[in-house]
C-alpha positions as CSV (number, residue, x, y, z in Angstrom):
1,X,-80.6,64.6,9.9
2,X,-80.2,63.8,6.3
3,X,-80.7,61.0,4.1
4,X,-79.5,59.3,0.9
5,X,-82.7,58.6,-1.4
6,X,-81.0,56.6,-4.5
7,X,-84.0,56.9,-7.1
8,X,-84.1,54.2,-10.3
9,X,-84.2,55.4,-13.3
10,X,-87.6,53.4,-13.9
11,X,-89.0,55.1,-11.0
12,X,-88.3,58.5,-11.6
13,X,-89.4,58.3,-15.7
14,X,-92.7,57.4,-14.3
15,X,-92.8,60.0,-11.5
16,X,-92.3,62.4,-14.4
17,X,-94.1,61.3,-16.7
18,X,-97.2,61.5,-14.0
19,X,-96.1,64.9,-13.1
20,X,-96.5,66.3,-16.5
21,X,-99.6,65.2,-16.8
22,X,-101.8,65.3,-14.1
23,X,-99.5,68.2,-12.1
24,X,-99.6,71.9,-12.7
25,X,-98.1,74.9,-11.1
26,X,-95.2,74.9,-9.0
27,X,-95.6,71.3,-8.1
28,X,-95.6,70.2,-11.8
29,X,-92.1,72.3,-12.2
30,X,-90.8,70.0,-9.2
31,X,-91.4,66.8,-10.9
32,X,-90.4,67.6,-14.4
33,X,-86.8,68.6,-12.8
34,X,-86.7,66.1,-10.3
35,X,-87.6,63.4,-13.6
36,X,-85.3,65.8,-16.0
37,X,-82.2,65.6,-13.1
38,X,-83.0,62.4,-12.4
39,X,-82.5,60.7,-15.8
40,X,-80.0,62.1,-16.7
41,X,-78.2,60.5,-13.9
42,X,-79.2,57.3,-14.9
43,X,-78.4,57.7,-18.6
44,X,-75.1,59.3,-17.5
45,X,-74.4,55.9,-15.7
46,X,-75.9,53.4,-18.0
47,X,-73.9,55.1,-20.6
48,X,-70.7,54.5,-19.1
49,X,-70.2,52.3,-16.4
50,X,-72.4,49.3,-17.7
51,X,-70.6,49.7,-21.5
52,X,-66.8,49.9,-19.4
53,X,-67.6,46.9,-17.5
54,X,-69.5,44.7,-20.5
55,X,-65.7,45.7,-22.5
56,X,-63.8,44.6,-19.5
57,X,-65.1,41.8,-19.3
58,X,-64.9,40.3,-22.6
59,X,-61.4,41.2,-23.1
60,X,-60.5,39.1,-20.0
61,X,-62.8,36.4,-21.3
62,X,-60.6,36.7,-25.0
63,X,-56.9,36.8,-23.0
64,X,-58.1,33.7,-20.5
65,X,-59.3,31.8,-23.9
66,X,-56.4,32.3,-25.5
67,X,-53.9,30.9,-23.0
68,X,-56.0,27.8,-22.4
69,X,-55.0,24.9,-24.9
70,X,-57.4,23.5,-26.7
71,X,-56.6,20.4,-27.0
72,X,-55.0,19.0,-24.0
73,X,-52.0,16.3,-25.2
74,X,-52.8,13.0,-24.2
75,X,-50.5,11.2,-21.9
76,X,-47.7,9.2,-23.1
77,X,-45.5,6.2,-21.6
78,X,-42.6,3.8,-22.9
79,X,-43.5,0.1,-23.5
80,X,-40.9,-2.6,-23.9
81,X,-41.9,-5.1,-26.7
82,X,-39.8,-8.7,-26.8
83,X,-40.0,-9.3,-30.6
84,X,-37.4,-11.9,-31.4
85,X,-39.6,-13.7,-33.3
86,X,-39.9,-10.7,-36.4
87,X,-36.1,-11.0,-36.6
88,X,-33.1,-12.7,-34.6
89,X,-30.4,-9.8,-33.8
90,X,-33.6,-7.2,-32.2
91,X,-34.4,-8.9,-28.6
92,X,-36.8,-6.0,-27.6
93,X,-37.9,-2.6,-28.8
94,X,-39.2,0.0,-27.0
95,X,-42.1,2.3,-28.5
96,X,-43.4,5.8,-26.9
97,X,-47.3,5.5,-27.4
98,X,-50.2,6.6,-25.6
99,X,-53.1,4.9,-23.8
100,X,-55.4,4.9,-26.7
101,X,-52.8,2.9,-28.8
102,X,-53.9,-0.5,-29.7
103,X,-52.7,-3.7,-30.3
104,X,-53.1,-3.6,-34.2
105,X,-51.4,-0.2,-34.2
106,X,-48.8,-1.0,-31.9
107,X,-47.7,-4.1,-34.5
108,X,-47.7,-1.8,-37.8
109,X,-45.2,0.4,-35.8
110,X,-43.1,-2.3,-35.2
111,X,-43.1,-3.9,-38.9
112,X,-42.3,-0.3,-39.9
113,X,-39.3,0.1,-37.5
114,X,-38.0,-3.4,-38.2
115,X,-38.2,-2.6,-42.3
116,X,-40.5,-4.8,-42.8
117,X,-43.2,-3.7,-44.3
118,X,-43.9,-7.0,-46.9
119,X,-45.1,-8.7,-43.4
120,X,-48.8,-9.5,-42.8
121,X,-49.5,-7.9,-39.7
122,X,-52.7,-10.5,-39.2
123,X,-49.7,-12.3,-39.0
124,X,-48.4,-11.4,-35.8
125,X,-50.3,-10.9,-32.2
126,X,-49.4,-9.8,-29.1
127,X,-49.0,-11.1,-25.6
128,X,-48.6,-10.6,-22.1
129,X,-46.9,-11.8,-19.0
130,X,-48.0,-11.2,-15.7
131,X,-47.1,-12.2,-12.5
132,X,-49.6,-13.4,-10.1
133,X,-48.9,-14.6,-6.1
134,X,-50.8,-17.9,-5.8
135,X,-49.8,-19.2,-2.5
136,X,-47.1,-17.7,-1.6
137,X,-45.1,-18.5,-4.7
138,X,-44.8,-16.0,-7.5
139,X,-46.9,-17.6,-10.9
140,X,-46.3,-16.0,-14.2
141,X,-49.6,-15.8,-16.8
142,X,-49.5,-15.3,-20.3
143,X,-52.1,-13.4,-21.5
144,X,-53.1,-13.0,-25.1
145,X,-54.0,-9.8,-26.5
146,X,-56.8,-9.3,-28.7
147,X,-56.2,-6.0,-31.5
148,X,-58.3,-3.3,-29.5
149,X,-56.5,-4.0,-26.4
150,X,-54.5,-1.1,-25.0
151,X,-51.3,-2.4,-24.1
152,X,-50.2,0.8,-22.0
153,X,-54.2,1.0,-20.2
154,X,-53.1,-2.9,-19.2
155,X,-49.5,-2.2,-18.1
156,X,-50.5,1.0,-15.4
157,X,-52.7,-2.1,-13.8
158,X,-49.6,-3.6,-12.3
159,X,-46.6,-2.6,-11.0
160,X,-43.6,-1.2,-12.9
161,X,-41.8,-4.5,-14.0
162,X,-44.7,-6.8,-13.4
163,X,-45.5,-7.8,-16.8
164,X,-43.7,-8.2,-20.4
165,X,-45.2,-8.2,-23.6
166,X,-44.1,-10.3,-26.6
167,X,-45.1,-10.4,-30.2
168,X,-46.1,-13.9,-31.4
169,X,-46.4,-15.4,-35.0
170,X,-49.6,-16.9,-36.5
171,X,-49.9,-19.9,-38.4
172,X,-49.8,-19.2,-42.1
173,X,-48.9,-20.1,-45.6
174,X,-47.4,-18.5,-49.0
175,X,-49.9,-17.0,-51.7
176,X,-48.6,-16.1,-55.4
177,X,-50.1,-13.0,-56.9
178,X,-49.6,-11.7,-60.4
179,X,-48.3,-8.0,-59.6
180,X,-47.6,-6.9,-63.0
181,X,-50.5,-4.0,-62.9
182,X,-48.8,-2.5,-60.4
183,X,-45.2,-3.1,-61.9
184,X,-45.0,-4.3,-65.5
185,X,-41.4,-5.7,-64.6
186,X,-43.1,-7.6,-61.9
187,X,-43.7,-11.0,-62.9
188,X,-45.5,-12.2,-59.1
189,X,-44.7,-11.7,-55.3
190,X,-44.9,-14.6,-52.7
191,X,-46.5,-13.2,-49.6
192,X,-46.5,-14.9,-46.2
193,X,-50.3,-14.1,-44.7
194,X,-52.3,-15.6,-42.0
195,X,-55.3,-17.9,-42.2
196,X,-58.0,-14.7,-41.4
197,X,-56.6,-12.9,-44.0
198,X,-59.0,-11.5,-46.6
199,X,-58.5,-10.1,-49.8
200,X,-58.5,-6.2,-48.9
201,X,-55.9,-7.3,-46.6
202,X,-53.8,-8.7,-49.1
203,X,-54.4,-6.2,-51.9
204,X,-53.4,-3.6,-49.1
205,X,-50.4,-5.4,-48.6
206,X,-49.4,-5.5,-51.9
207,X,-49.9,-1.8,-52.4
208,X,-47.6,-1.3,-49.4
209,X,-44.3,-3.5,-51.4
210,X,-44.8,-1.1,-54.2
211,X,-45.1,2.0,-51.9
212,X,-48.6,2.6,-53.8
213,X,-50.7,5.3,-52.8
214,X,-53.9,4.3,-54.5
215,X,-56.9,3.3,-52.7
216,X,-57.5,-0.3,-52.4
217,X,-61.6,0.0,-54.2
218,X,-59.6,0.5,-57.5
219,X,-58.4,-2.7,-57.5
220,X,-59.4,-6.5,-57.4
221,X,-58.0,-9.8,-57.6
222,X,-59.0,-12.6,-59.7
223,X,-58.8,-16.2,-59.2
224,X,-57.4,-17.5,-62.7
225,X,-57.7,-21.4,-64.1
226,X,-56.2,-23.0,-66.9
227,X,-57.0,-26.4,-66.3
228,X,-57.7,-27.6,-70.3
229,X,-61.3,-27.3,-70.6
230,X,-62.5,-25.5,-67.7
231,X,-60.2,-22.3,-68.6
232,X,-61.7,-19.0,-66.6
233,X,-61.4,-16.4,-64.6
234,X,-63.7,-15.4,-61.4
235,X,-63.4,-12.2,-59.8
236,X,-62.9,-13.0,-55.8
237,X,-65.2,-10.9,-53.0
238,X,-63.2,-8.8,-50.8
239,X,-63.8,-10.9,-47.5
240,X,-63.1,-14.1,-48.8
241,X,-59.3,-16.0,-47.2
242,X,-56.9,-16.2,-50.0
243,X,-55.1,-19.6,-47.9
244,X,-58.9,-21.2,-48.0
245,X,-59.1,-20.4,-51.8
246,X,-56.2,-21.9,-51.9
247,X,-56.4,-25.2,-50.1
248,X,-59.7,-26.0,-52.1
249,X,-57.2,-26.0,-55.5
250,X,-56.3,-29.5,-54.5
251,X,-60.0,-30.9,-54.7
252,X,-61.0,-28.9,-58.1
253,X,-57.5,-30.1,-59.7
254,X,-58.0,-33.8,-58.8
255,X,-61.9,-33.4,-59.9
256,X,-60.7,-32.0,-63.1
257,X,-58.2,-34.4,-63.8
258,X,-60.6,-37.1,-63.1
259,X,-62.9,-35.7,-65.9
260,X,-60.2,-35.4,-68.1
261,X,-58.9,-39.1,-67.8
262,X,-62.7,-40.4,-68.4
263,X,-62.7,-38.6,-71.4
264,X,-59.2,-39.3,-73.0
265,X,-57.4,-36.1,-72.6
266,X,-54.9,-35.3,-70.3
267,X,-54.6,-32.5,-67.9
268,X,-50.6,-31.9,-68.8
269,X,-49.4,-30.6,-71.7
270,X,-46.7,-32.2,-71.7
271,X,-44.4,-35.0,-69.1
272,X,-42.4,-32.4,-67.8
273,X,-44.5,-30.4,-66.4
274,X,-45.7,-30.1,-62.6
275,X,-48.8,-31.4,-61.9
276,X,-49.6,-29.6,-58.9
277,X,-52.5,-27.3,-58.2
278,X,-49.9,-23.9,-58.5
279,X,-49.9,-24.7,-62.4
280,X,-53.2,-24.2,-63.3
281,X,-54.5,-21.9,-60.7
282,X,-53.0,-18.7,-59.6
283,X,-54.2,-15.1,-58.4
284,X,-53.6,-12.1,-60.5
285,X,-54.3,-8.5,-59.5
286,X,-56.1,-6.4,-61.8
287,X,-57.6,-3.0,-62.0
288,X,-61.0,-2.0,-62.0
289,X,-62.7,-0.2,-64.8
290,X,-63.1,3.4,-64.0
291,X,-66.5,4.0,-62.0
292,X,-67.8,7.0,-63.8
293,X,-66.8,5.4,-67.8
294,X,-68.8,2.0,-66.0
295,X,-71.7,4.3,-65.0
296,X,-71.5,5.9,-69.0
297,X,-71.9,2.6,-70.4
298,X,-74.7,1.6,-68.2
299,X,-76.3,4.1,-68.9
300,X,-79.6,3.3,-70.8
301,X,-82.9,5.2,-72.1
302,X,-85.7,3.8,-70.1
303,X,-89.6,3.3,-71.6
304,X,-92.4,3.3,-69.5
305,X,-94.6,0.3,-70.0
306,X,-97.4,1.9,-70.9
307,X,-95.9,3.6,-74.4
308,X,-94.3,-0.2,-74.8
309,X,-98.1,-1.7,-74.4
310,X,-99.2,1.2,-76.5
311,X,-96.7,0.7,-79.2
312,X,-97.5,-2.6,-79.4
313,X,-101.3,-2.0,-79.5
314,X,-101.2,0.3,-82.4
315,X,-98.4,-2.0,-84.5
316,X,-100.4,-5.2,-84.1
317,X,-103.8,-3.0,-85.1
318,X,-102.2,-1.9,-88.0
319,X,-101.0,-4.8,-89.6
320,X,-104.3,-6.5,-88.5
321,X,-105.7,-3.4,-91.3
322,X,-103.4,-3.9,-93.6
323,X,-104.0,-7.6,-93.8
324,X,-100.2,-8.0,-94.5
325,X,-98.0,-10.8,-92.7
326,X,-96.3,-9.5,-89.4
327,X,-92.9,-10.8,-89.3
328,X,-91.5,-11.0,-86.5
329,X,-88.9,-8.8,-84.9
330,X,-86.9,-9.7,-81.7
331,X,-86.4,-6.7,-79.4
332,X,-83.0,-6.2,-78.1
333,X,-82.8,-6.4,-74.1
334,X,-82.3,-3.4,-72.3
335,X,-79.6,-4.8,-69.3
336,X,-76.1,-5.6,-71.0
337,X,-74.8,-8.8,-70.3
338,X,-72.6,-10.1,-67.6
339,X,-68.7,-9.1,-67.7
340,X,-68.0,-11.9,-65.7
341,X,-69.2,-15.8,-66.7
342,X,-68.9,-18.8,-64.8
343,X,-68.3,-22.1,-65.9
344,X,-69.4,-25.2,-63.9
């Protein structure tokens, strides 16, 4: 009866190696070409079958990776907007977006559909109508929308038809800015913008009439009065509301007129002109100095105290020496002063 002995490669290395050593004669020759036979074998298959099946597999690993997509398109779905409100002859619009699209996005593609891209969009918010069963009788909600709200994650809640979104206006009011950086044949532009709007959001707004490119860092606006004797300018931060700057013109216009009359002059030039806050204040848009010619002219050699002390020391000893009169010599400061003054 015979048998299949399968011998590892492991195995048989040792069996030789022990038979070369220790063995001798005729049972020594048996190892060493049982071992010799034996690892061959082995090497024969580790050379071949392992290496075949390593190269196998990696090429079905490459062709599986490259039919897989990497980056699965996210879903998309139609939403009907009622925007009657942005103009009178569009009742409704309807957008292809996907669930990730938010309010605030979904209103800058509708300004930019409508052609109306001078619109605030903190002007503008969305809402939606829902209907709810409420004993027995069909109620409609109205919901409003805040700007990271997914309008299509909020419509695949309820059924198809069971709510309606509309876009809604803000209250607001009209701000003046002096434009001519942008344009030199620009004189101003009147811009309708919400009460949260800040000054980013109007300088962005005003690079988007002139189809300007530039980032909005490069630029500031100023708040600008000319009321006779408290003329000046004030560079405005970029979070403060252009329509609150705005309101507080009346008190400051009555509180310099009041100053004026006490003293004998008049705020008005002249009788024919408006006396109205909008004639002495007004916003202007400027540009701001270059950041690396700022950084140059900031730029300053530093002392360390102790060679200013020392300095000092050795001046004062020697005219102490000398006996002579110091006179004295004002030192120049080493910060340059303000760009920007306010008056009070």
């Amino acid at each position: 009866m015979l048998k299949h002995v399968h011998l590892s490669p492991y195995r048989s290395s040792m069996m030789g190696h022990h038979g070369g050593v220790g063995g001798g004669g005729s049972g020594g020759g048996r190892s060493d070409t049982l071992s010799l036979n034996s690892t061959m074998s082995c090497s024969s298959l580790s050379n071949q079958d392992p290496l075949s099946s390593r190269s196998s597999s990696y090429t079905s690993l490459n062709e599986s990776s490259h039919h897989l997509p990497q980056h699965p398109p996210s879903p998309m779905t139609t939403v009907k907007i009622y925007c009657r409100c942005l103009r009178p002859d569009i009742e409704y619009k309807t957008l292809v977006i996907n669930y990730q699209t938010s309010c605030k996005e979904l209103i800058m593609m509708l300004l930019n559909k409508a052609k109306m891209k001078h619109r605030d969009p903190k002007l503008f918010y969305l809402t939606m109508e829902v209907g709810v069963r409420k004993s027995g009788a069909p109620v409609r909600t109205l919901l409003v929308l805040d700007d990271d709200a997914c309008p299509a994650e909020l419509q695949a809640c309820y059924p198809r038809g069971g709510s309606r979104f509309s876009i809604q206006m803000r209250r607001g009011g009209l701000v003046r800015v002096h434009d001519s950086v942008l344009m030199p044949n620009s004189q101003y532009k009147s811009l309708l913008i919400s009460e949260r709007t800040t000054i980013d959001d109007l300088i962005e707004l005003l690079l988007r009439c002139h189809n300007n490119n530039e980032r909005i860092e490069r630029f500031s606006i100023y708040e600008v009065c000319n009321i006779p004797g408290y003329e000046h300018e004030r560079k405005l931060h970029p979070d403060d509301l252009p329509l609150n700057i705005q309101t507080a013109w009346k008190t400051r216009f009555d509180c310099g007129n009041s100053a004026n009359s006490s003293t004998g002059t008049t705020a008005a030039p002249n009788a024919n002109m408006a006396t109205s806050p909008q004639s002495y204040f007004s916003f202007v848009l400027k540009r701001n100095p270059d950041n690396s010619a700022q950084m140059a002219r900031r730029r300053l050699p530093w002392s360390k105290s102790l060679d200013i002390s020392t300095s000092e020391s050795s001046s004062s000893a020697s005219s102490t020496s000398d006996g002579s009169e110091t006179a004295h010599i004002p030192r120049s400061s080493s910060y340059h002063d303000y760009e920007n003054y306010f008056y009070i």
